[in-house]
mmCIF file of the N, C-alpha and C atoms, coordinates in Angstrom:
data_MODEL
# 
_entry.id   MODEL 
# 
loop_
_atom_site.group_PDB 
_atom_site.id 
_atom_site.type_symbol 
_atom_site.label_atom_id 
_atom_site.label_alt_id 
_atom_site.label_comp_id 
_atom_site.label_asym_id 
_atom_site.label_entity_id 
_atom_site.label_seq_id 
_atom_site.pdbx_PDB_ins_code 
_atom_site.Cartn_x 
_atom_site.Cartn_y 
_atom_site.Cartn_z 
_atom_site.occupancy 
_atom_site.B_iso_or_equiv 
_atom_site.pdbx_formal_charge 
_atom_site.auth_seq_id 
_atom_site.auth_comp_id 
_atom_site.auth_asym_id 
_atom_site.auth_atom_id 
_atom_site.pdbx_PDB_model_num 
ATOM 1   N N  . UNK A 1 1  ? -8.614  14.262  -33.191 1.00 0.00 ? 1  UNK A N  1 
ATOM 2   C CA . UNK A 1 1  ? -8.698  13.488  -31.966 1.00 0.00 ? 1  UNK A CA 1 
ATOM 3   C C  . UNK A 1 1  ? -8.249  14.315  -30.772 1.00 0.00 ? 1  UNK A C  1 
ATOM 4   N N  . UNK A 1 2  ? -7.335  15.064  -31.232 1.00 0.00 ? 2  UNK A N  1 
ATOM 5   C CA . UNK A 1 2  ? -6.504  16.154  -29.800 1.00 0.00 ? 2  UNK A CA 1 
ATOM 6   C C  . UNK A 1 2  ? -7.191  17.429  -29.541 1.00 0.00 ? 2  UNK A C  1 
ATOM 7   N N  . UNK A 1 3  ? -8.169  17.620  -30.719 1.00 0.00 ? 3  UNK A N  1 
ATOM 8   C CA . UNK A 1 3  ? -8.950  18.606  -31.113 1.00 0.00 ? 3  UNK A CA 1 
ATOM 9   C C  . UNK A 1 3  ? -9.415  19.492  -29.460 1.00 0.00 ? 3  UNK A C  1 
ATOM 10  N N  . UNK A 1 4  ? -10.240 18.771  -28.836 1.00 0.00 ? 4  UNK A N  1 
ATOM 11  C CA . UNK A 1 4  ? -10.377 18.930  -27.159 1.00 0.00 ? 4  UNK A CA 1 
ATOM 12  C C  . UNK A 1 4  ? -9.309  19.066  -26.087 1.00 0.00 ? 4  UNK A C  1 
ATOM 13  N N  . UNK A 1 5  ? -8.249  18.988  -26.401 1.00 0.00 ? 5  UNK A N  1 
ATOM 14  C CA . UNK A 1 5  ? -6.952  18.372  -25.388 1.00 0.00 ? 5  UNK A CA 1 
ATOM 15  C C  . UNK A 1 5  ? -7.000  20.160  -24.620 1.00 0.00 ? 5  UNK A C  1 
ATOM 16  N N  . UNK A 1 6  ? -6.396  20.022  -23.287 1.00 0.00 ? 6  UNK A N  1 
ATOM 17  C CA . UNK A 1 6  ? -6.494  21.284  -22.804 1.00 0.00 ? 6  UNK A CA 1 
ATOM 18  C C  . UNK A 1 6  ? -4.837  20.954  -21.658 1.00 0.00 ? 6  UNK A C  1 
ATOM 19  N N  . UNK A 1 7  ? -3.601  21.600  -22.033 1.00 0.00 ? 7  UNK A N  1 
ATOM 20  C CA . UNK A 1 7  ? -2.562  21.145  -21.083 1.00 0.00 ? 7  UNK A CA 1 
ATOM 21  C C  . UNK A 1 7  ? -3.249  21.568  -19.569 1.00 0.00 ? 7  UNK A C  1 
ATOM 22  N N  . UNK A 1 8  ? -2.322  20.864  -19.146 1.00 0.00 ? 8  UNK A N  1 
ATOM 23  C CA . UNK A 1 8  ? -2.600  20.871  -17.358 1.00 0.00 ? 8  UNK A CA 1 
ATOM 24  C C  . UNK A 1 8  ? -1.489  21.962  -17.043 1.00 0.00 ? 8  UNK A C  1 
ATOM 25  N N  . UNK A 1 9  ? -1.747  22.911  -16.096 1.00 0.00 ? 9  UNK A N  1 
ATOM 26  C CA . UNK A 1 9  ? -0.790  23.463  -15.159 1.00 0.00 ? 9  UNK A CA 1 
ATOM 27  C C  . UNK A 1 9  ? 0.245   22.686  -14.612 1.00 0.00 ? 9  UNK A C  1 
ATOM 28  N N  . UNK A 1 10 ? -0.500  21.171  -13.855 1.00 0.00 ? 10 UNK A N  1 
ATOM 29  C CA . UNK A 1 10 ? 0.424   20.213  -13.316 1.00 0.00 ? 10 UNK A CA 1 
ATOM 30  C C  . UNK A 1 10 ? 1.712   19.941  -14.058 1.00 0.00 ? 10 UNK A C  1 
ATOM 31  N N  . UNK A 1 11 ? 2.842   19.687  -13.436 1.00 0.00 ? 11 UNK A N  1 
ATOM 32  C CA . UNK A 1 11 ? 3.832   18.897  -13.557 1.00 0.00 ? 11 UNK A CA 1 
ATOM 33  C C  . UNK A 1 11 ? 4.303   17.667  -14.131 1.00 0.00 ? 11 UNK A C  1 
ATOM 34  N N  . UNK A 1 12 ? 3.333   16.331  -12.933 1.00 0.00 ? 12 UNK A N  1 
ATOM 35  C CA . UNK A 1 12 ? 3.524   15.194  -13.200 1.00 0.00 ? 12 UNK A CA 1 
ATOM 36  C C  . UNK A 1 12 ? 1.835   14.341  -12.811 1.00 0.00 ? 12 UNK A C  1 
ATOM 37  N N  . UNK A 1 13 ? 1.964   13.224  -13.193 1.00 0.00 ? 13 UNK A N  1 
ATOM 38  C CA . UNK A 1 13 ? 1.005   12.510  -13.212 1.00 0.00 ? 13 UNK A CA 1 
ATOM 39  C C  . UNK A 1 13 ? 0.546   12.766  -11.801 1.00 0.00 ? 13 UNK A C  1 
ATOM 40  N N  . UNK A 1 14 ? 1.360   12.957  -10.601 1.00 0.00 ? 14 UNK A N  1 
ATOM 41  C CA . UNK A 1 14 ? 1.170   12.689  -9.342  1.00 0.00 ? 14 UNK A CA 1 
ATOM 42  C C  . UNK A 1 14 ? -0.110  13.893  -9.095  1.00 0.00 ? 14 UNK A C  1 
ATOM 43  N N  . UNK A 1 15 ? 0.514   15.143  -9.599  1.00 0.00 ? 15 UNK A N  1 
ATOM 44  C CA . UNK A 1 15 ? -0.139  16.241  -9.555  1.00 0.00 ? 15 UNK A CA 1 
ATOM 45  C C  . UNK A 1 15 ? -1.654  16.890  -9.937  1.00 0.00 ? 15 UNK A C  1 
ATOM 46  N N  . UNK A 1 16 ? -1.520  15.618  -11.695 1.00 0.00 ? 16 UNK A N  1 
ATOM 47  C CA . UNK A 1 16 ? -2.812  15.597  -12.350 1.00 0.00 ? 16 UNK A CA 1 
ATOM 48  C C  . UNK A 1 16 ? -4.070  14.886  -11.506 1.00 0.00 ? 16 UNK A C  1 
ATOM 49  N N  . UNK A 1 17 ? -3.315  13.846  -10.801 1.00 0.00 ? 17 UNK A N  1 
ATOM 50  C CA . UNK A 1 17 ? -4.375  13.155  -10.371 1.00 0.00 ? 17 UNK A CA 1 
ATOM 51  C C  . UNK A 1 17 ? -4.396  13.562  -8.681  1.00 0.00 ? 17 UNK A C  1 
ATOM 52  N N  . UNK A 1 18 ? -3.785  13.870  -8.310  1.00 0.00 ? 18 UNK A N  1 
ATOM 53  C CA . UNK A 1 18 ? -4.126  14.680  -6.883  1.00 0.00 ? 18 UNK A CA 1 
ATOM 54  C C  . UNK A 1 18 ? -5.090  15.905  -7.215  1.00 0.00 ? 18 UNK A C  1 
ATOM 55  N N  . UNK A 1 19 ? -5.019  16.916  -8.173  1.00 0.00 ? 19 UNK A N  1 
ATOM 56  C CA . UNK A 1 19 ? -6.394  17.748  -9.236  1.00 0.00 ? 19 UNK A CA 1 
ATOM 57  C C  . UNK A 1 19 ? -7.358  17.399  -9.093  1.00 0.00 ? 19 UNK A C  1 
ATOM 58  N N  . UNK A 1 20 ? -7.590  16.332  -10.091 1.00 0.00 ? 20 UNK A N  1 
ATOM 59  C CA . UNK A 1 20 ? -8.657  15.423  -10.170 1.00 0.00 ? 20 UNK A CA 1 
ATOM 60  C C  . UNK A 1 20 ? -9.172  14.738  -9.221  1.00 0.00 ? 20 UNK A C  1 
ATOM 61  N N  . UNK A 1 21 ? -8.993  14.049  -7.965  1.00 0.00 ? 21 UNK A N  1 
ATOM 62  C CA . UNK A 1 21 ? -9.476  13.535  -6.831  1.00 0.00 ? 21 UNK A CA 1 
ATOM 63  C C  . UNK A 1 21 ? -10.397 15.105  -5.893  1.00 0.00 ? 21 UNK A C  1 
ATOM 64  N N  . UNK A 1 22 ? -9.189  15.954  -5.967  1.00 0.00 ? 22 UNK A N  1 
ATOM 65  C CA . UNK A 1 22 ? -9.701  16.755  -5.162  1.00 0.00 ? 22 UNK A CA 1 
ATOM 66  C C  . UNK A 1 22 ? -11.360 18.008  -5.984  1.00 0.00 ? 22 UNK A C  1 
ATOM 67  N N  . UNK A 1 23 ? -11.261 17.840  -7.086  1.00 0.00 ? 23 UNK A N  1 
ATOM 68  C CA . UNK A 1 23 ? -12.261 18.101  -8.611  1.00 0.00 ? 23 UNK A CA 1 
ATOM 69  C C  . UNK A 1 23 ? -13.653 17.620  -8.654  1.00 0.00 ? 23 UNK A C  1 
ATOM 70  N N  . UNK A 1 24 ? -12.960 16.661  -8.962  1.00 0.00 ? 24 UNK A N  1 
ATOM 71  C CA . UNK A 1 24 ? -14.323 15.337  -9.612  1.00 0.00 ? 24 UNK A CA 1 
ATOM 72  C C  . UNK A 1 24 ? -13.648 14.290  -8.810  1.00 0.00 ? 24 UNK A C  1 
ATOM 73  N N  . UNK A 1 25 ? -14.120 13.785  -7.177  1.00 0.00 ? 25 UNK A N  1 
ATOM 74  C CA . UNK A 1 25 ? -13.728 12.406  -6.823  1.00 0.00 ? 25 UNK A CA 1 
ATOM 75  C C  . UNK A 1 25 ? -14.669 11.668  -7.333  1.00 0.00 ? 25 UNK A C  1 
ATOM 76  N N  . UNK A 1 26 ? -15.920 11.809  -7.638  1.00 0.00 ? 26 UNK A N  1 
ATOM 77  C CA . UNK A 1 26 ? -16.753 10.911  -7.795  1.00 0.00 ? 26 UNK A CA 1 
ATOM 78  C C  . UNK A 1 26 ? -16.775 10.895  -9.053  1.00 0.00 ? 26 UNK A C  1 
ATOM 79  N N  . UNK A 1 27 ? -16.244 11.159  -10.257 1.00 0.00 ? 27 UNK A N  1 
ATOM 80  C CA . UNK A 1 27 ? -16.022 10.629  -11.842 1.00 0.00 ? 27 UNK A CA 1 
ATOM 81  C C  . UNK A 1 27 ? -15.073 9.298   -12.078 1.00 0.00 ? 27 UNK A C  1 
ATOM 82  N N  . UNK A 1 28 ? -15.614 8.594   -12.963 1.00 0.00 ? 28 UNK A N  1 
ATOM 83  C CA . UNK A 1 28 ? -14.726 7.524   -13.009 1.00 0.00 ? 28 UNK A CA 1 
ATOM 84  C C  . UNK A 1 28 ? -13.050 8.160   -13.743 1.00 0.00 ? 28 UNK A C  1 
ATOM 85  N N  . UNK A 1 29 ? -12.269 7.385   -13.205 1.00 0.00 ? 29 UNK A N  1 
ATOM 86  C CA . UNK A 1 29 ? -10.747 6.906   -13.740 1.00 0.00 ? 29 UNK A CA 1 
ATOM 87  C C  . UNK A 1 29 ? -10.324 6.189   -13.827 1.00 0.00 ? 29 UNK A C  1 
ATOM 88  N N  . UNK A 1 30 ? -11.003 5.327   -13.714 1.00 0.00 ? 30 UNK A N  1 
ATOM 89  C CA . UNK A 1 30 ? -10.693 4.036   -14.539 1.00 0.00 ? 30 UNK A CA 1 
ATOM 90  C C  . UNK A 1 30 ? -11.640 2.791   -14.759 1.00 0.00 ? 30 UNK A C  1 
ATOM 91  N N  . UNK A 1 31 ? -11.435 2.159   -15.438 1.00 0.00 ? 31 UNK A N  1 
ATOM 92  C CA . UNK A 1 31 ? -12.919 0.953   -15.713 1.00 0.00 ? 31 UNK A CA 1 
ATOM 93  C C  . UNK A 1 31 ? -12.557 0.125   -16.361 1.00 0.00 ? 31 UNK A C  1 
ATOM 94  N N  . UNK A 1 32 ? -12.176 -1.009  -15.782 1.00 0.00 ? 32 UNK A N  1 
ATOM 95  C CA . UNK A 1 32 ? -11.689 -2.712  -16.496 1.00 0.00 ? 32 UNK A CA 1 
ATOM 96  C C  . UNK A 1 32 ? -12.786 -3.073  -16.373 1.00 0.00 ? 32 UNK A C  1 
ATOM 97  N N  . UNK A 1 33 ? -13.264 -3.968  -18.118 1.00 0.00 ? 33 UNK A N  1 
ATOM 98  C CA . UNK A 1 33 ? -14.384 -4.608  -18.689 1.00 0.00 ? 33 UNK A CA 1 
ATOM 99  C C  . UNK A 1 33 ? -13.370 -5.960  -18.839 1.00 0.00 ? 33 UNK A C  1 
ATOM 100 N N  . UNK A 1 34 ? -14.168 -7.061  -17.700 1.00 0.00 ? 34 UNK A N  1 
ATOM 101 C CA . UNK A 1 34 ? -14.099 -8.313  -17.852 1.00 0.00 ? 34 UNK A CA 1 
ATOM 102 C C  . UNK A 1 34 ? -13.913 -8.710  -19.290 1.00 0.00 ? 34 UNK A C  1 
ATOM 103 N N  . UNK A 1 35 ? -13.476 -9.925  -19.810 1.00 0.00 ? 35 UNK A N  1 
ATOM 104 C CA . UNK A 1 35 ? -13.410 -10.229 -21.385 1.00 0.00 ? 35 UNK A CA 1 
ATOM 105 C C  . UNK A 1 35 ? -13.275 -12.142 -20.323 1.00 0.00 ? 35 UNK A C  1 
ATOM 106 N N  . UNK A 1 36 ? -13.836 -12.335 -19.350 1.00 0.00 ? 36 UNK A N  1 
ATOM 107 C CA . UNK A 1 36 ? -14.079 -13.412 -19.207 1.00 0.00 ? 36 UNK A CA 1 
ATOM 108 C C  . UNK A 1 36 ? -15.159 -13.239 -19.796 1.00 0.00 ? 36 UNK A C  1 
ATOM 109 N N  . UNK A 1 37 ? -15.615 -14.697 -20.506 1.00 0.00 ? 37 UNK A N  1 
ATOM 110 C CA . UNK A 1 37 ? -17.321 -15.037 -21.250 1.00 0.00 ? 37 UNK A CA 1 
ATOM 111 C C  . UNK A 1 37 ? -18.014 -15.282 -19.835 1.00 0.00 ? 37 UNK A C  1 
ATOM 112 N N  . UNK A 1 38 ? -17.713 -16.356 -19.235 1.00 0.00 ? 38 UNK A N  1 
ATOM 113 C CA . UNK A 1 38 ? -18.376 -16.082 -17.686 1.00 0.00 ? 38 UNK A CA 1 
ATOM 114 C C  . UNK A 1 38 ? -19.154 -15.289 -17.009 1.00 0.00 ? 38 UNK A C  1 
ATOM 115 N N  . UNK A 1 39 ? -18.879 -14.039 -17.203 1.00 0.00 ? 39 UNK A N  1 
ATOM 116 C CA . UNK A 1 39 ? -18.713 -12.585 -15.976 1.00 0.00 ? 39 UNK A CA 1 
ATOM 117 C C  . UNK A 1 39 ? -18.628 -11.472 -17.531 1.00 0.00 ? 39 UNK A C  1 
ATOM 118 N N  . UNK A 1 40 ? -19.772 -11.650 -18.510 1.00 0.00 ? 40 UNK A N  1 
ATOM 119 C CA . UNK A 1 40 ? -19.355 -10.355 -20.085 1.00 0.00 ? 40 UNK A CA 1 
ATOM 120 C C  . UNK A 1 40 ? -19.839 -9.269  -19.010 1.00 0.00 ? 40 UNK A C  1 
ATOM 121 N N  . UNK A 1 41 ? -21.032 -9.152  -18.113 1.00 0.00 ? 41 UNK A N  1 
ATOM 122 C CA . UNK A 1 41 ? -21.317 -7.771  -18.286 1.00 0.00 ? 41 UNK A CA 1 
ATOM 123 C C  . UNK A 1 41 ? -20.390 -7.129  -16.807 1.00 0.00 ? 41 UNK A C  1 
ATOM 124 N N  . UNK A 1 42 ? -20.044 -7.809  -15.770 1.00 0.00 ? 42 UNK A N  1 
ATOM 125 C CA . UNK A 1 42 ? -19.449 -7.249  -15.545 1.00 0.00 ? 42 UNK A CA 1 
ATOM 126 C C  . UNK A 1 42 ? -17.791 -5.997  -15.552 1.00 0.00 ? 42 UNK A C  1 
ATOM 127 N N  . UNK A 1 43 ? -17.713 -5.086  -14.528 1.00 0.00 ? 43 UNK A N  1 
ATOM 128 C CA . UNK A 1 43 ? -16.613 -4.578  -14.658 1.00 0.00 ? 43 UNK A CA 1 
ATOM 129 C C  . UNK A 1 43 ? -16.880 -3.714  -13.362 1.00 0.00 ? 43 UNK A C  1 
ATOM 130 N N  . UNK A 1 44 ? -15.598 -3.167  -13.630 1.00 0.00 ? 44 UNK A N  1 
ATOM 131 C CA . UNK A 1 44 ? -15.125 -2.800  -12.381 1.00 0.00 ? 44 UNK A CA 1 
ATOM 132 C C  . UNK A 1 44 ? -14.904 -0.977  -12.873 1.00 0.00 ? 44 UNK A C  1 
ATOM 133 N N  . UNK A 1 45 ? -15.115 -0.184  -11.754 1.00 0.00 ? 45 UNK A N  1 
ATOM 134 C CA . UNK A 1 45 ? -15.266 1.356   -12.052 1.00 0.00 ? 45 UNK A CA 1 
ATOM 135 C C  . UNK A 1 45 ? -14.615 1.839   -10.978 1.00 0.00 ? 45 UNK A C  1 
ATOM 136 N N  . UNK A 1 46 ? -13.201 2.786   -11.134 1.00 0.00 ? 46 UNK A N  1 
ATOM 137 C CA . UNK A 1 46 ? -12.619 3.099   -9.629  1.00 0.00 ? 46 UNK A CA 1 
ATOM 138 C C  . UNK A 1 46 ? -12.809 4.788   -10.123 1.00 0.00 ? 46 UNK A C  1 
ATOM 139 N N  . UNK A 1 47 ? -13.398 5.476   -9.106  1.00 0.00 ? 47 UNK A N  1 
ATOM 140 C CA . UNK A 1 47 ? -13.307 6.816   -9.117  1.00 0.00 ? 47 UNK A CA 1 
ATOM 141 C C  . UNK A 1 47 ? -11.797 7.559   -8.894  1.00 0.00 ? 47 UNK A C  1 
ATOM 142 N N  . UNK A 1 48 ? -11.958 8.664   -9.365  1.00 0.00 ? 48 UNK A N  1 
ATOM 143 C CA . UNK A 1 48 ? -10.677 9.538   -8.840  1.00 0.00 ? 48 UNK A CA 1 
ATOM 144 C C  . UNK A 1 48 ? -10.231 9.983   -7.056  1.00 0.00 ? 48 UNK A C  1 
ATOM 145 N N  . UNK A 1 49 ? -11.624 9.924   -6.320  1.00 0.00 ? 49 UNK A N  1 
ATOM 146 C CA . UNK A 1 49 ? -11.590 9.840   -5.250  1.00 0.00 ? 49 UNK A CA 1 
ATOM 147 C C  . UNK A 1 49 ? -10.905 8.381   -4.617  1.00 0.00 ? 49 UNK A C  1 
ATOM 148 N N  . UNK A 1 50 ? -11.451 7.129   -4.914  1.00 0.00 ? 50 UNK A N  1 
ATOM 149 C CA . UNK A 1 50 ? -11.361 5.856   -4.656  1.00 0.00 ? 50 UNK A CA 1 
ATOM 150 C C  . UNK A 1 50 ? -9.635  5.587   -5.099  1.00 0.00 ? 50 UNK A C  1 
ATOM 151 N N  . UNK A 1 51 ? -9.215  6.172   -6.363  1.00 0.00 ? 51 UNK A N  1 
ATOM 152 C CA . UNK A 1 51 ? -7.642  5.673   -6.495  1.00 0.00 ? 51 UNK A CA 1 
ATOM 153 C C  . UNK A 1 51 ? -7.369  6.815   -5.611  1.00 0.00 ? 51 UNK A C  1 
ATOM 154 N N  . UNK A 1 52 ? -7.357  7.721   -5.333  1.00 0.00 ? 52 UNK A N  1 
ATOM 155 C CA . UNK A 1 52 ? -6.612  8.755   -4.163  1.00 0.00 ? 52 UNK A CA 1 
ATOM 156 C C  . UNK A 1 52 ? -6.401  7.930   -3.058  1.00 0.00 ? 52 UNK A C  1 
ATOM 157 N N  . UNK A 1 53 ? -7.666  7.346   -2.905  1.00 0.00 ? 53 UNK A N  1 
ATOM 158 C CA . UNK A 1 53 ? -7.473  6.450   -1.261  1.00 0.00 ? 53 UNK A CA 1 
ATOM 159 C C  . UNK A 1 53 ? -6.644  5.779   -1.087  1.00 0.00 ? 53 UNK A C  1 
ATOM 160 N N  . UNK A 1 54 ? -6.528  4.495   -2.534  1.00 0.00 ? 54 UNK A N  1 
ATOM 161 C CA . UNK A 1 54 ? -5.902  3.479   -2.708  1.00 0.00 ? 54 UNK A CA 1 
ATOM 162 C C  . UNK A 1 54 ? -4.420  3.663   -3.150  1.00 0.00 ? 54 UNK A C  1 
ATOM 163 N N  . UNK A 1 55 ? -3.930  4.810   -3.536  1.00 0.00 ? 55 UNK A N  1 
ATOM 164 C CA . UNK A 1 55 ? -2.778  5.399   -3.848  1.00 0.00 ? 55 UNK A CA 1 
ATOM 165 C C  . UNK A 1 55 ? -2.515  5.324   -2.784  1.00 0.00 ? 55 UNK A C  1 
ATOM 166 N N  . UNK A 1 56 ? -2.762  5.988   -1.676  1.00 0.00 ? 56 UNK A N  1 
ATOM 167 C CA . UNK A 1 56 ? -2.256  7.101   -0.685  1.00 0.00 ? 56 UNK A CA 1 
ATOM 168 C C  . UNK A 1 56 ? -2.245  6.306   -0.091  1.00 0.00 ? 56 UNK A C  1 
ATOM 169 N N  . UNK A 1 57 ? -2.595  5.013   0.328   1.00 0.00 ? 57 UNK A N  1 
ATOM 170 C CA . UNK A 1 57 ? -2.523  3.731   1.226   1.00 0.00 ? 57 UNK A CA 1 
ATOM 171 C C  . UNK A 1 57 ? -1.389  2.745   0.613   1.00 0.00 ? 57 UNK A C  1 
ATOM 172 N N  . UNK A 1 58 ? -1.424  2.417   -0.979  1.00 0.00 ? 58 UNK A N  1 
ATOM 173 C CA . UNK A 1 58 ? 0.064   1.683   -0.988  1.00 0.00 ? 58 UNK A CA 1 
ATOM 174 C C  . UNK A 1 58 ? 1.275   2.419   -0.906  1.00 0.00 ? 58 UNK A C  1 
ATOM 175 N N  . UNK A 1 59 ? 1.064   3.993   -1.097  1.00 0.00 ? 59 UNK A N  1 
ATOM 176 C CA . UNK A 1 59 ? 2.491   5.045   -0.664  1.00 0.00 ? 59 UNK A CA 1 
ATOM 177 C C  . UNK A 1 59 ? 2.650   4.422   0.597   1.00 0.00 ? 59 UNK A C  1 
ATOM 178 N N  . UNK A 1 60 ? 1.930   4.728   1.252   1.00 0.00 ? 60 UNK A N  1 
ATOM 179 C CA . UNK A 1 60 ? 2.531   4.809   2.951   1.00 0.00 ? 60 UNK A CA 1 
ATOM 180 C C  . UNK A 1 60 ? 3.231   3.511   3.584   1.00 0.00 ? 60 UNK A C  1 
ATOM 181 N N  . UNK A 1 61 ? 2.288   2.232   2.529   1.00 0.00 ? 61 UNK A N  1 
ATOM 182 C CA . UNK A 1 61 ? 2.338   1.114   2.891   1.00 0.00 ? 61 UNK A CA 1 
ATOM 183 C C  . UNK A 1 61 ? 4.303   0.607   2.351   1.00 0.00 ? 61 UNK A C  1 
ATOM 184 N N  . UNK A 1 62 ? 4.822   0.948   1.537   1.00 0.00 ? 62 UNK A N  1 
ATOM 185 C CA . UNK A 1 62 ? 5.681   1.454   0.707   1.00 0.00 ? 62 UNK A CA 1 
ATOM 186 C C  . UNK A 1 62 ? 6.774   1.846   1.758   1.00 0.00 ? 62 UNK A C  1 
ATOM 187 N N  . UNK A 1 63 ? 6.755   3.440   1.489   1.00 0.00 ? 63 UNK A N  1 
ATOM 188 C CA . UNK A 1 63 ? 7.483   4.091   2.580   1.00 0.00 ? 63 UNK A CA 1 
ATOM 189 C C  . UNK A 1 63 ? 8.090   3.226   3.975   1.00 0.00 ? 63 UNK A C  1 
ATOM 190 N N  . UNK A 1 64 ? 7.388   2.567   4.524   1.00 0.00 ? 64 UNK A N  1 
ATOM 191 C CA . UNK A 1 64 ? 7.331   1.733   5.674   1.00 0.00 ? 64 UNK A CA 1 
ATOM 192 C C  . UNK A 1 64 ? 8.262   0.707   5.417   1.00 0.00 ? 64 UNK A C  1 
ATOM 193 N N  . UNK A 1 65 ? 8.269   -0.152  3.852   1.00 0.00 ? 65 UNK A N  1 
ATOM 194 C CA . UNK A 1 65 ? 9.037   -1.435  3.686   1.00 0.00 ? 65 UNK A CA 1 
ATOM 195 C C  . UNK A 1 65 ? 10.323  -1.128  2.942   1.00 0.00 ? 65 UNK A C  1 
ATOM 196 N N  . UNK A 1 66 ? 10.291  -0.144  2.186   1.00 0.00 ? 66 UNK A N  1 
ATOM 197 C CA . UNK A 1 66 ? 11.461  0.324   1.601   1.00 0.00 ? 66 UNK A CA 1 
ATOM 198 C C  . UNK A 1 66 ? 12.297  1.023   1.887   1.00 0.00 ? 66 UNK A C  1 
ATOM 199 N N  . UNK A 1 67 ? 13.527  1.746   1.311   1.00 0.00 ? 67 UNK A N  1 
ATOM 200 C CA . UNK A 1 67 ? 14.676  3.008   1.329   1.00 0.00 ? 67 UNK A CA 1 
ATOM 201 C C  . UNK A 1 67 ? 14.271  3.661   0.596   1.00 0.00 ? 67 UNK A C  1 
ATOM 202 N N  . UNK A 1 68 ? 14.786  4.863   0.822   1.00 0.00 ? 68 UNK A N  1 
ATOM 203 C CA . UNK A 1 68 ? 14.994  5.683   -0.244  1.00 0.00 ? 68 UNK A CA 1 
ATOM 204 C C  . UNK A 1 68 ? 15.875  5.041   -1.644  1.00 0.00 ? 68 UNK A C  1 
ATOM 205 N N  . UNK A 1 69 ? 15.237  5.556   -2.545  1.00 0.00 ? 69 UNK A N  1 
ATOM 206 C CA . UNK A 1 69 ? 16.370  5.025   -3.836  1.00 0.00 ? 69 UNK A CA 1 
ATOM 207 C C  . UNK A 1 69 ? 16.438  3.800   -4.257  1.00 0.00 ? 69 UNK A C  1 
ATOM 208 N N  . UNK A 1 70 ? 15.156  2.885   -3.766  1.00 0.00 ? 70 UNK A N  1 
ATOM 209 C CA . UNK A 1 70 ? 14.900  1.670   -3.672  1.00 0.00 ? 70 UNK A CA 1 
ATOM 210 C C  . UNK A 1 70 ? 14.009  1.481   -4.795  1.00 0.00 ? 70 UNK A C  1 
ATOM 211 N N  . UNK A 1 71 ? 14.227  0.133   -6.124  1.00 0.00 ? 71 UNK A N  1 
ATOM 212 C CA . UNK A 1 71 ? 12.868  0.528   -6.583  1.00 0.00 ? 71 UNK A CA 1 
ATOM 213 C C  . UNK A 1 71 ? 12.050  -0.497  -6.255  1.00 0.00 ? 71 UNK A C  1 
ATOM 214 N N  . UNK A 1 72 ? 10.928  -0.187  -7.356  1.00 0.00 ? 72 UNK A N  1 
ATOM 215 C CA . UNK A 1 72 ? 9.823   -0.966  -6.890  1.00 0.00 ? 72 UNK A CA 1 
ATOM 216 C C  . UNK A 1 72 ? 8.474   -1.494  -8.182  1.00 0.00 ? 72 UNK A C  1 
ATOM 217 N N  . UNK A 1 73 ? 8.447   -2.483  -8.597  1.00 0.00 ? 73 UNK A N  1 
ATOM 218 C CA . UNK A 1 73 ? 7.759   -2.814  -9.991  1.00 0.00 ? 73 UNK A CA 1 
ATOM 219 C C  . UNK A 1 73 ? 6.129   -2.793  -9.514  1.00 0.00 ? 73 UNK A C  1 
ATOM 220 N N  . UNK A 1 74 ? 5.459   -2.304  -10.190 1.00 0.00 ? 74 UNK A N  1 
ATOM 221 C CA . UNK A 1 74 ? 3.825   -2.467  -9.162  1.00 0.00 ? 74 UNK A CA 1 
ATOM 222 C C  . UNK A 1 74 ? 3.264   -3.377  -10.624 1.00 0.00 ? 74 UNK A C  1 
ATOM 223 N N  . UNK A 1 75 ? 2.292   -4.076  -10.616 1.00 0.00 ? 75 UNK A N  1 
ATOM 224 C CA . UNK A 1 75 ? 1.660   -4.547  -11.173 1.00 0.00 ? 75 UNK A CA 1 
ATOM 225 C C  . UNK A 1 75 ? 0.364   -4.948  -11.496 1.00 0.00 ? 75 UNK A C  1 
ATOM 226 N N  . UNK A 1 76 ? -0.591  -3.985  -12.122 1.00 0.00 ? 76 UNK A N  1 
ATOM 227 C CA . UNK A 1 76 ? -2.137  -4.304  -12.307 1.00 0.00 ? 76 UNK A CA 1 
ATOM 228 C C  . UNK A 1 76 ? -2.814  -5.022  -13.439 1.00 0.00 ? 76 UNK A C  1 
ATOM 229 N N  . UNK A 1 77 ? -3.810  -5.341  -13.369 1.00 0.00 ? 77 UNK A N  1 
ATOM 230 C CA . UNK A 1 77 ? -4.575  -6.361  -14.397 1.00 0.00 ? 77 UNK A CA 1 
ATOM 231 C C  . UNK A 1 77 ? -5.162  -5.485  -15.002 1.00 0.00 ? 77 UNK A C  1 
# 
């Protein structure tokens, strides 16, 4: 299964995916498949470019409401 695995130079996740945006923005990184019966074929596809955006907009958004040393629980579906 690891057979392909190739380590990253990077550090931390922050790093891998700042790589990757700036790489391949337009490859997917991520893709939630509905499991409503309602809505089977939909889903949702966020590129590496598209979470860069959306990262880099709740950082700032962040920065602005918090301290330093402050934490902070995020929560996705």
């Amino acid at each position: 299964m690891l057979d392909n695995f190739t380590p990253f130079d990077q550090t931390s996740l922050v790093e891998i995916l700042n790589l990757r945006a700036l790489n391949t923005p337009d490859e997917p990184a991520y893709r939630f498949i509905h499991c409503d019966k309602n809505r089977p074929d939909e889903e949702i596809v966020l590129t590496y470019g598209e979470m860069d955006t959306k990262v880099r907009l709740l950082a700032t958004i962040l920065q602005d409401r918090i301290e330093l040393g402050d934490r902070v629980l995020l929560l996705y579906p």
